[in-house]
Every structure is written in C-alpha cells, then in structure tokens.
N, C-alpha and C positions, 0 to 999 in steps of 0.2 A: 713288510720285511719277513724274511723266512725264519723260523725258527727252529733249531735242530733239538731233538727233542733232547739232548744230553747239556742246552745250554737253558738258565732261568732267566739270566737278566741280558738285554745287549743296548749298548749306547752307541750310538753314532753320531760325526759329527757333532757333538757337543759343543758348544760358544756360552759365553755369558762374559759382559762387561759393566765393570762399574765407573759411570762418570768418565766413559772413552777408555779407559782402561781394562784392556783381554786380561779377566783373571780365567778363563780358557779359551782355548782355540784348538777348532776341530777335533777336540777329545774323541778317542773311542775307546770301548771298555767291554768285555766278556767277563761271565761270572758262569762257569758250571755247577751243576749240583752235586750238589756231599765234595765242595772245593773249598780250601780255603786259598783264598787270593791277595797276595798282599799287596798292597799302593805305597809305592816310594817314590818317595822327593823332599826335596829341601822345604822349611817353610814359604809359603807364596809361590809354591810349585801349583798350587790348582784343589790338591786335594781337597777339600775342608769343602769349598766349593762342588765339586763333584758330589762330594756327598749329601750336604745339603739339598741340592737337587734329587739325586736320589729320591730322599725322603720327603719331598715336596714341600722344604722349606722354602726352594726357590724354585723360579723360574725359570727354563733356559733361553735366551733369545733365538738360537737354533738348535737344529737337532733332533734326535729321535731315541726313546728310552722305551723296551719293551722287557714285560715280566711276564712271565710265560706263555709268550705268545700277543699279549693286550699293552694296549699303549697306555706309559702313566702320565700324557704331558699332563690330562687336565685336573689329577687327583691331589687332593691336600693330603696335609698329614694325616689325618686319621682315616683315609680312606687308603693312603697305604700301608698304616700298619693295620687293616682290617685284612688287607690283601697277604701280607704276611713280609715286609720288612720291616725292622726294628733294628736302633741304633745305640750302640753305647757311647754316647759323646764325652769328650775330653773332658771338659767343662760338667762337672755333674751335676746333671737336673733335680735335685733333690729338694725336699721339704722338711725343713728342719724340726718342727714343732709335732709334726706327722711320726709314726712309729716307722722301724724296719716295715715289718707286712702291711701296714698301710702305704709306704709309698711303693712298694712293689707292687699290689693292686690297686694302684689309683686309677680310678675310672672305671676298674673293673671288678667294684667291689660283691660280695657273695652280703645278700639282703633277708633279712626276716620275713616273715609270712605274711606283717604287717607293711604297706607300699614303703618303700624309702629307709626303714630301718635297720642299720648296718648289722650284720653278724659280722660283729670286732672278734669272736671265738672262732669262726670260720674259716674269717682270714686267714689268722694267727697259727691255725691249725696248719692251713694249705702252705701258709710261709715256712712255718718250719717245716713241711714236709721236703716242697723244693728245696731247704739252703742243706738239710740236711743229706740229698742226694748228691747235692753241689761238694759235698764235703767242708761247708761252712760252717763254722762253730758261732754262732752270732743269734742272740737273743734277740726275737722278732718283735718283743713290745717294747725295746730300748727305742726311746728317740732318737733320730738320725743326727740331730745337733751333738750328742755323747759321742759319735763314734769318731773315729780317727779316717784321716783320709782313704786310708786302704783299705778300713771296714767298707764305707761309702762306696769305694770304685765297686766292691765285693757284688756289694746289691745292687748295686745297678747289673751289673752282669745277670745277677739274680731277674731283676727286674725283665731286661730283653729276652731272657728264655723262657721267662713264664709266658710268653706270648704265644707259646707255641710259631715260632717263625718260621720262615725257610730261607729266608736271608736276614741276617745278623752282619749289621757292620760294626765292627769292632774301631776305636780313633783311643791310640795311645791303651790299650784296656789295662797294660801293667805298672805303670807311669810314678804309681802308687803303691802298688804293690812288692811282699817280699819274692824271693828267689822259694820260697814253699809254697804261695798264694799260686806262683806264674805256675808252680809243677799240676797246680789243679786246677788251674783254667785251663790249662792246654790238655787234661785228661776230658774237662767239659769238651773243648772244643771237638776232640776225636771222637766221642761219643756222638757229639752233635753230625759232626760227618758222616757218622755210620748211617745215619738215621735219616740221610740226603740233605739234612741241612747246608748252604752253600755259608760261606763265612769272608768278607770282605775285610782285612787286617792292615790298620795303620801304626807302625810302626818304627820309631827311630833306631832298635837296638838290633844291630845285625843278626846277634847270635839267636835272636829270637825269630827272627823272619825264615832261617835257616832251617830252625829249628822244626817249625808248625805248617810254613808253606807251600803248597805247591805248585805253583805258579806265582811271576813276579814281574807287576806293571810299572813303568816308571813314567811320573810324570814333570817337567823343567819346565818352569816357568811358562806355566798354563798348556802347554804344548806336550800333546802324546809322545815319549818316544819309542819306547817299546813293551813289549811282553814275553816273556819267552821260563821257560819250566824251572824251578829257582835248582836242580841240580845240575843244568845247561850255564848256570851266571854265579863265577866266585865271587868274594868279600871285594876284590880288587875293580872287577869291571862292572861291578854294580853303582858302586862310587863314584866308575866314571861318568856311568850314565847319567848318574843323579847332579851331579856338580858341573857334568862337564869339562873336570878335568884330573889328573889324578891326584890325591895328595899322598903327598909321599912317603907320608904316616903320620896314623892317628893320634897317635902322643907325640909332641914334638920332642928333641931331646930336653935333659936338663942340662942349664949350667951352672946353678947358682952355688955358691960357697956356704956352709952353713957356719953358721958362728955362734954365738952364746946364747944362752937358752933365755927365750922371753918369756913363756907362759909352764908355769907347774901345776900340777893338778894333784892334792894328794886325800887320798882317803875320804874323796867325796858321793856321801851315800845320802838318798829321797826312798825314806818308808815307801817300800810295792813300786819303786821306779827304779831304782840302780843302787848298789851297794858300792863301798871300798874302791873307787874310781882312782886309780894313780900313774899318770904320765907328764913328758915334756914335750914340749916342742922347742925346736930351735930357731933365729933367725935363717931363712934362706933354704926350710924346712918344709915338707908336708905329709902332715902325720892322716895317713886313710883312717877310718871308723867306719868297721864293716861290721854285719848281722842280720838277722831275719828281722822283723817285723816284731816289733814287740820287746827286743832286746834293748832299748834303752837310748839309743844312739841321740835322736835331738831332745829328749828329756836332761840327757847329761850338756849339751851346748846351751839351751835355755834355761838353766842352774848357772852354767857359766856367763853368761850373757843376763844377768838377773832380772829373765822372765818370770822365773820360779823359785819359790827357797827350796833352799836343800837343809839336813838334818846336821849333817857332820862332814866336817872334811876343810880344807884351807886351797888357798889360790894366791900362785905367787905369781908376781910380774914384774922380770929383770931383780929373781933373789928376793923383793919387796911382797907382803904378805898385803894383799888387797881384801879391801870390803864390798863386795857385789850386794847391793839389794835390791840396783834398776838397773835397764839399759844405760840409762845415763850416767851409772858410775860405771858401767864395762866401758863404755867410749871417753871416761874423761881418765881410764888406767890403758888408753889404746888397746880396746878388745872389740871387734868392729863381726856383726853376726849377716849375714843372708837366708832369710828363712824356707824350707823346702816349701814352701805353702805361699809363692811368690805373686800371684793374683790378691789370694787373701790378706796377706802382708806385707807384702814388697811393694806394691805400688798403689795409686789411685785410678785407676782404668780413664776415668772423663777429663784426670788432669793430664796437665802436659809434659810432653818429656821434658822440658827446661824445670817447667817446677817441679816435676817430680824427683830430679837431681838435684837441685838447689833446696829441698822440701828439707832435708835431715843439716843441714849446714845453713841452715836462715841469719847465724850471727855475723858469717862472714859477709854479706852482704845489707847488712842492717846499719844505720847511723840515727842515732835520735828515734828509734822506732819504725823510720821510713827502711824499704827493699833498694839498695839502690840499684835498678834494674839492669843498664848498662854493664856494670861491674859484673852482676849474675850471670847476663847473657854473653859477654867476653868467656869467663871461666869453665859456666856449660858447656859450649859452643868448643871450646878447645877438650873438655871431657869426648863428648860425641866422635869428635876426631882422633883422640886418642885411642877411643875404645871400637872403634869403626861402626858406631852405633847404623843400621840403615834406616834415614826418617829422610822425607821430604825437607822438614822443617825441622826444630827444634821447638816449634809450638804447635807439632801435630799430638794429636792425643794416645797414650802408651798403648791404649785395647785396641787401635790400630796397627801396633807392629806385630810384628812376626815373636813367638816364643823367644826365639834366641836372642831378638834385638830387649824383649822386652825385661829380657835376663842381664843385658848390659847395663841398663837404665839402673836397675835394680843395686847392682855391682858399683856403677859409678857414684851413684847416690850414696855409698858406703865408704867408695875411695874418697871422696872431700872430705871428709870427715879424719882424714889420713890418718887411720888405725894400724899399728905393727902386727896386732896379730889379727887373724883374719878366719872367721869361723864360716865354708859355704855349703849347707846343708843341702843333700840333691844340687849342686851346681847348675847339671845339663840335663835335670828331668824337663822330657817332650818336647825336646828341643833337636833340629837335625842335627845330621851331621857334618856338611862347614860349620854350622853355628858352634857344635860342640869344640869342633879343632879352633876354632875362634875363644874361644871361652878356656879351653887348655894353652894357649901359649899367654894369654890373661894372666892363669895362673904361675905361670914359668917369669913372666915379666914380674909380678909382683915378692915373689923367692928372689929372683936374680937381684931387686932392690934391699935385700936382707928381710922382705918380712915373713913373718911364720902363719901358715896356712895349715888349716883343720879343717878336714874335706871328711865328710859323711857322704860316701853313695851306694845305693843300691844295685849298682854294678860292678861285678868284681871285676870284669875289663878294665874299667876306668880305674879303681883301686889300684888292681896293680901295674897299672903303663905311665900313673901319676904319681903313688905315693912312695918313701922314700924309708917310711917305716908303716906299719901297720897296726893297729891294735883292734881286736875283735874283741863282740859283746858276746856274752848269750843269757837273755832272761834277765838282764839287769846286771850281770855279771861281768869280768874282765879276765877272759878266758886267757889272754894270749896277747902278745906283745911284740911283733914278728920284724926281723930285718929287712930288707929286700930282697936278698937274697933267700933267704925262709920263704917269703909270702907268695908261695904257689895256690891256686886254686881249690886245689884239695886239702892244703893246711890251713886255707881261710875257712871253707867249708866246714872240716872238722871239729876244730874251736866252735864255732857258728852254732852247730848242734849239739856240744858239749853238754 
C-alpha cells in the first residue's frame, strides 16, 4: 500500500466477526500526523472493536493496517506499543495496591545498579516530573485504590504519554473527569500535536469533539460511513450520520406537573466533604447538581442515600424528618440512588440482566425462601420492555451490552424497588447519544409519574436542557441555587469557581 508521507496509520478493508456476527465490515480508517481524529457512533457501532485491533488486541479476519509505512497484522501488544501506539481505555487498566508512579511505569521501571532492584526514588521523581508538566496536582506515592475516578482516568493519560507515543488513542479520556481536568487534557493534547503526535478521539460529548478535532470519522453499526473535516459537519448532520436518523432534539420536552415537595435537605455538612447543604426537590421535579471535581456533588447523594455519615444536618421526606444510616433505610423512606461508578456498583458484569434487575427486589419474588422464578422472569421481561433494554435474551450477561443498555439495567434494577425520589449520579456517562436521548425521556417519564429526580452531571449541556432548578457546588460549598431561567452557562460556571 502507498504511504503518503503526511499520513501514519491507514486501515483498509477492515472485517472482524464474532460467532457470525459483523461487529465490522469493510472498515477504512486514515490517521494523519500532529491530528487529532475523532471516531463517532452509537455503542455496537464497531468502535471499541477497531481499536482493539489497532492495538493488537485482536485480530482482524480481513484487512490491511499500516503504521508508517509497515504492516501491524502480525504484532502483539507490546510490539506495538514498542512501535509507538498507546491507548487510554474506557475501562481503566490500573493496579490498585501499586503507587500513582508505579503504575505509570509498569514495565518500564528505572532499576539500581544492583540486577532487578527497583529505583522506587526514580520513578517517583520521573512521575512527578511528568504529572507536573501535565498540570496534575496528584501525589505519585498515593496508591491508586485512594484515588477518585477522575484522579485514575488523570494517570492513565499520564501513563500513555510517558510512552513517548505517536499515536495515542484516546476511548471516552473525560468520561470522568471535571470541566478543569478536560481544559488541561485538551492543552496536553495540543501540545502533543505540535509535537506531530497524531491523537485518535472517542467521544460521546459533541461539544468536545468540536472542540479538539479536526477531522471526524463515523462509524454505524460495524460499517464505514464517512469522514470529512469536523468544520465541514454541524452538531445536526453528525447525528444523523451516527443514528441514521435525525432526532429531533436532544432533550425531549418536559411535561410533568410538579407538586409537593418529597425530599428536604437542610444544613447537611461531612467534616473536608461539604458543608451547610440546604435544598428541595418536588414531586415531578429535577433538581441538576453541578461543579468541578472535587466540589462535593456524590459525597452529598451518598450522605443522603446512607453510604456515608454526615456530621450535621436533617432529611425530610414528604415534611417527615427521616433517619438514614444504610441504603436500606433510604429505600424503605422511598429514596432510590444510581451510582456514577455504574460497572463498579451498579451491576454484576457475569450476572444476568434478569438477575441483575430482580438482584435489589429479591422479596418480591421470594415465598418460603424459594425465588419464584416465573413471577421474576414475567416482571423482568416487562422492565426490558419498558425501558427498551437491547439484549438478545434477558439471560445474556450485563458486560455484554452496550454502555447505554447496561445503564438501563442499572435504572430498572432501581425502578422495582419503586422509589419517589430518585437520586442519578452521571446518568449518561460514556454512553452515546440515542442511548443518552433514551435515557432523558427515562427521566421525563419518571417526573411526569410525580416522582422527584436529583441528576448530578458533569455536563452543563445536559444540566441545563434537563433540569428545572439548579444548585451548584464549589469546594464543598453551596454556592448558588439557580432557576431555569438563571441557569445559563456562565452563571453555572461562575458559582462553580466561586
């Protein structure tokens, strides 16, 4: 194949099937140098797949994959991140027991003069020298099990650019991250361009694609369909590419009635977590909780959903002053949580969607200690339907569906449980976009049924095209308390940094 010297990576023809199923078909794909390129499509569009290959985690049945000039069918992984691609996966490869600078130099550790004995001072040194160019504030001898997910995602970035790479595939890299962290990844990634690094970007969040890329590939269910320069393709005809068809907006409307207030929240403060917390939510309500990273946001839902104690402060439900000490008194005062950390908490990956909806409501289907399984798979089976779960089965296994569907499971596992108020932290992190407009009129159906909904997200898009009032954090703090009308962008922002 020819290689134009201004391109690094070219795919052609790409195929790969599992078990007769095209999860692609005749892919092609260009990566130029100091580009960054982003990959759009729904989940089960191909991506994930593509890149795997890529990186020689798989194999492709056809096809042809060249990096500067040389062909990588027959290389493993470590022979092509020798070559210089490196991946920051969704899913973070981390090692928990392991330090920040130990897992950012795994394998590639800096050794004593004696064979095999680590210079742990070397590392540590080289790490903080990297995070500190990164503009990361994160102490390199903290174990990775202490950090927060956003720390995590941090170093891992950390981790891909210590490679010295020249293609860096980025899958979901802000997913986790605050609206400060993205302002300095996206300073990394320009630097990285200057420098001819090429940068492969998957991403569900428009404004970010918009933002960093310059060039924009779409891929529909396993099938190529285009590429073309991302100021050549608005917000509107990218959608359609990707869906197939157009929707006809991203928030649907609302219509729900709001009525009397089921959940208060007063003067609830956690010593170095959040102070003097004080709001309502109504029936047929959805109060956004917006902020940077570190502001407080699911420390204050997991006080109220009693994950965690808090210090001071009271919780009333329907006027009634409630005692939270577990989960299980939040769901028997009807206060029903979705945690943003939905793999880690929200479901069991090997178990099945039937049990893993039926997993948190066992009583309803229990007599004498026996499951009565019938009964369970009737009730399931009409959840799935409801929620338009996509599963072959209802006893395929959850780490088989797609992000969005495995968000439903998540969701419905919480509806049987028929909670008034409903706390869903990151609703639509890394999740496309039908799933996410799947997942918003979710939330519009469950308001229009009168109940009260508390959405924590990281996207002020969705904040404001969902919520109905607003309240921002900053630092633990409760800056600001905003209308709809108020809750512009820049007045979210402003509180945010207060």
């Amino acid at each position: 194949m020819p290689h134009p010297p201004n391109f690094t990576l070219q795919v052609r023809h790409l195929t790969k099937s599992f078990g007769g199923v095209k999860a692609l078909d005749d892919v092609q794909f260009d990566l130029r140098i100091g580009e960054v390129h982003a990959l759009m499509g729904e989940n089960g569009a191909g991506k994930s797949t593509l890149m795997k290959i890529l990186i020689g985690m798989l194999k492709p049945d056809a096809g042809t994959i060249t990096f500067e000039g040389s062909s990588l069918q027959n290389c493993d992984v470590n022979e092509i991140m020798q070559k210089g691609i490196s991946m920051i996966h969704q899913e973070m490869l981390v090692i928990p027991e392991l330090t920040v600078a130990q897992n950012i130099f795994l394998g590639r550790e800096s050794t004593h003069w004696f064979p095999n004995w680590l210079d742990d001072e070397a590392i540590d040194k080289k790490a903080q020298l990297l995070l500190s160019q990164m503009g990361i504030n994160i102490e390199v001898t903290t174990q990775m099990k202490y950090l927060s997910v956003a720390e995590m995602q941090m170093v891992e970035i950390a981790k891909a650019i210590s490679n010295n790479a020249k293609v860096i595939i980025m899958d979901e890299p802000t997913s986790a991250i605050s609206d400060k962290e993205v302002t300095t990844l996206f300073k990394i990634i320009r630097e990285l361009k200057a420098k001819g690094v090429a940068i492969i970007y998957i991403s569900h969040k428009m404004e970010e694609i918009y933002a960093i890329a310059d060039t924009i590939t779409v891929l529909r269910d396993g099938r190529y369909i285009a590429t073309k320069p991302s100021v050549e393709l608005d917000k509107k005809s990218l959608i359609a590419l990707m869906v197939g068809r157009e929707l006809s907006d991203l928030f649907p409307p609302q219509t729900a009635t709001k009525g009397n207030v089921l959940l208060s929240v007063r003067n609830l403060s956690s010593k170095g977590k959040f102070s003097a917390i004080n709001f309502e939510v109504k029936a047929g309500e959805v109060l956004g909780i917006a902020g940077l990273m570190g502001a407080g946001r699911t420390e204050i839902a997991r006080a109220i959903y009693g994950l965690d104690a808090f210090d001071t402060g009271e919780i009333f439900v329907k006027g009634q002053k409630v005692v939270i000490t577990s989960p299980q008194d939040a769901l028997k005062n009807g206060i029903g949580y979705v945690s943003e950390d939905r793999k880690g908490l929200g479901f069991i990956p090997n178990m099945s969607v039937k049990h893993n909806i039926s997993l948190g409501s066992l009583a309803r289907y229990t007599k004498i200690g026996f499951v009565q399984t019938q009964k369970e798979q009737i009730i399931v089976t009409q959840t799935v339907k409801d929620l338009k779960i996509k599963t072959a089965t209802i006893n395929q296994k959850v780490a088989q569906l797609s992000g969005g569907n495995q968000q439903k499971v998540v969701i419905g596992k919480l509806l049987l449980s028929n909670p008034e108020i409903i706390i869903l932290d990151e609703p639509t992190r890394g999740i496309d976009i039908g799933a996410k407009f799947e997942i918003y009129k979710l939330i519009n159906e469950l308001t229009a049924k009168g109940k009260a909904v508390v959405m924590i997200s990281s996207e002020l898009p969705e904040i404001l095209g969902m919520s109905d009032r607003v309240l921002v954090l900053s630092k633990g703090n409760q800056t600001a308390l905003l209308s709809k009308e108020e809750a512009t962008q820049e007045n979210i922002m402003r509180y945010a940094i207060h």
